[in-house]
C-alpha positions as CSV (number, residue, x, y, z in Angstrom):
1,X,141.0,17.4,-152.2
2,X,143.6,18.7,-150.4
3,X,144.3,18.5,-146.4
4,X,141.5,20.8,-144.9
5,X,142.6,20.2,-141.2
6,X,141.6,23.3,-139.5
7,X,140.1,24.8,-142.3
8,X,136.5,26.5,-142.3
9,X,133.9,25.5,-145.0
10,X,130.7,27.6,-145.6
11,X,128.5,25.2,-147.2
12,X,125.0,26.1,-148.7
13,X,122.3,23.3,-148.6
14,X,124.6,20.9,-147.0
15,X,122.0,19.4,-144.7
16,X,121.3,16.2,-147.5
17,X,122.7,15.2,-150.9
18,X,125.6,16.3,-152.5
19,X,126.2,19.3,-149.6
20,X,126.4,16.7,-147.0
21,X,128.5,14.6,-149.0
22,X,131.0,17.3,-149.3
23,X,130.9,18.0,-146.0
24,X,131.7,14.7,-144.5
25,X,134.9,14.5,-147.1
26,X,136.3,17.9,-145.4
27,X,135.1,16.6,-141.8
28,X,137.6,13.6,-142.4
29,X,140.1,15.7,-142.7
30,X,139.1,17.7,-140.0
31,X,137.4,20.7,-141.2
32,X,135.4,23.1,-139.4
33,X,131.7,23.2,-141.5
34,X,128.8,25.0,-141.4
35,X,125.6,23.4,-142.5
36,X,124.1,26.4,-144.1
37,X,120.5,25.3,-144.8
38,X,116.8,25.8,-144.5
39,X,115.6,22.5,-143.0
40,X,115.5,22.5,-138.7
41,X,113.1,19.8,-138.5
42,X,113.1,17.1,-139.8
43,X,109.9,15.9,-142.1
44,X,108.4,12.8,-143.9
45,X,109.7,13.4,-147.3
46,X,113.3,15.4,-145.8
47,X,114.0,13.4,-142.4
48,X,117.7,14.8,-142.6
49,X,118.4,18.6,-141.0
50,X,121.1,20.6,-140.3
51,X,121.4,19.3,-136.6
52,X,122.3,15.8,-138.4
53,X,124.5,17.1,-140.7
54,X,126.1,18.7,-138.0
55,X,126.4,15.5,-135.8
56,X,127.4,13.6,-138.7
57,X,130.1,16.5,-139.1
58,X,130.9,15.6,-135.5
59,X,130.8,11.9,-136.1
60,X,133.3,12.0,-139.2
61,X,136.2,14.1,-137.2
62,X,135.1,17.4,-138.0
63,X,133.7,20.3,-136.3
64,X,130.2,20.8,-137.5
65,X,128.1,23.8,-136.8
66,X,124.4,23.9,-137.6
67,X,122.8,27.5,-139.1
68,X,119.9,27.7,-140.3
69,X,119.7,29.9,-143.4
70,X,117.5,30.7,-146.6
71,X,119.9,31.8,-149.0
72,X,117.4,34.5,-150.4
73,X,117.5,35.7,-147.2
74,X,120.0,38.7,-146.9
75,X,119.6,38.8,-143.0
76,X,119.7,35.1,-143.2
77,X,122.9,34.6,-144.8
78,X,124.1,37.5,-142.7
79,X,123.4,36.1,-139.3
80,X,124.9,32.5,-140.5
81,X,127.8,34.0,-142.0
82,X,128.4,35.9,-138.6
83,X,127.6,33.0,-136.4
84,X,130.6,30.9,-138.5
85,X,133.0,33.8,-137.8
86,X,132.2,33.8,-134.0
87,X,132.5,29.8,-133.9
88,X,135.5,29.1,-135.8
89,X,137.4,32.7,-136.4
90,X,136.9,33.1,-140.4
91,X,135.4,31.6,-143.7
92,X,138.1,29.8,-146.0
93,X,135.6,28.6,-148.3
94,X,132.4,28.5,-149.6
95,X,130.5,25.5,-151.3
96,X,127.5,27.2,-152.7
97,X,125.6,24.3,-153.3
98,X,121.7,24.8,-152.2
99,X,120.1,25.4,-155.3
100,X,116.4,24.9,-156.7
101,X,115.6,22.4,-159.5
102,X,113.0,22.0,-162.2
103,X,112.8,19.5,-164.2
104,X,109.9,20.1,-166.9
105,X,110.3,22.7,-170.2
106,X,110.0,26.2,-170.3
107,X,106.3,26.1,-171.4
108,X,105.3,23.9,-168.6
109,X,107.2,26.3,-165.8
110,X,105.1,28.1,-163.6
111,X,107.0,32.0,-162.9
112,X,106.5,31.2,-159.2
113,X,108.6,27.9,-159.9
114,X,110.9,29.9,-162.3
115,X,111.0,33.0,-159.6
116,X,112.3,30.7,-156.7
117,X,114.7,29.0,-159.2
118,X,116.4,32.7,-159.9
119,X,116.1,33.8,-156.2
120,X,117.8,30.5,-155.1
121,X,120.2,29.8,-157.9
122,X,121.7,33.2,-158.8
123,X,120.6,35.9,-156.7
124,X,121.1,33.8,-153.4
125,X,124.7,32.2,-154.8
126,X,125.8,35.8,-155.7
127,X,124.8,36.9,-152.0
128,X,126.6,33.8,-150.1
């Protein structure tokens, strides 16, 4: 990766996992990165949120800024996208990484499982 000092990073589901990951490398160069993700509060099974992705943003030498969004969400991904550009003056590059995983065959999908994994995958990555 390249130096992203000063650069600002749009990151989708970057609140845990690989997101965060990539958002902690950028931070150490000192990125500007918004945790675009659904998860505010913390719970049992998903303690991490995007107020600690952002603090860990912080932490690393970056400059993190937490925004809540659901990708499927047009007015979602609207309002984050426009809180970035007021924080940090522009977008240099997105990380669409939220997605929605299943991990059972085609005959043992529910459509409401397979109908989140469209509007998460594609229809919310085309929109970011």
């Amino acid at each position: 990766m390249s130096d992203l000092r000063g650069k600002t990073l749009f990151i989708t589901g970057a609140s845990r996992g690989i997101g965060l990951a990539i958002a902690l490398r950028a931070a150490r160069d000192g990125a500007n990165v918004a945790i675009a993700a659904k998860s505010a509060v913390a719970n049992p099974n998903l303690p991490a949120t995007i107020h600690s992705a952002a603090a860990a943003v912080d932490a690393a030498g970056g400059q993190g800024l937490a925004v809540q969004c659901d990708i499927r969400e047009e007015d979602h991904v609207q309002a984050a996208v426009a809180a970035t550009v007021a924080r940090f003056g522009g977008i240099d590059i997105l990380v669409n990484n939220a997605s929605a995983i299943w991990l059972k065959g085609a005959l043992e999908t529910p459509m409401k499982r397979f109908d989140l994994m469209q509007q998460v995958n594609s229809r919310g990555s085309f929109l970011c």
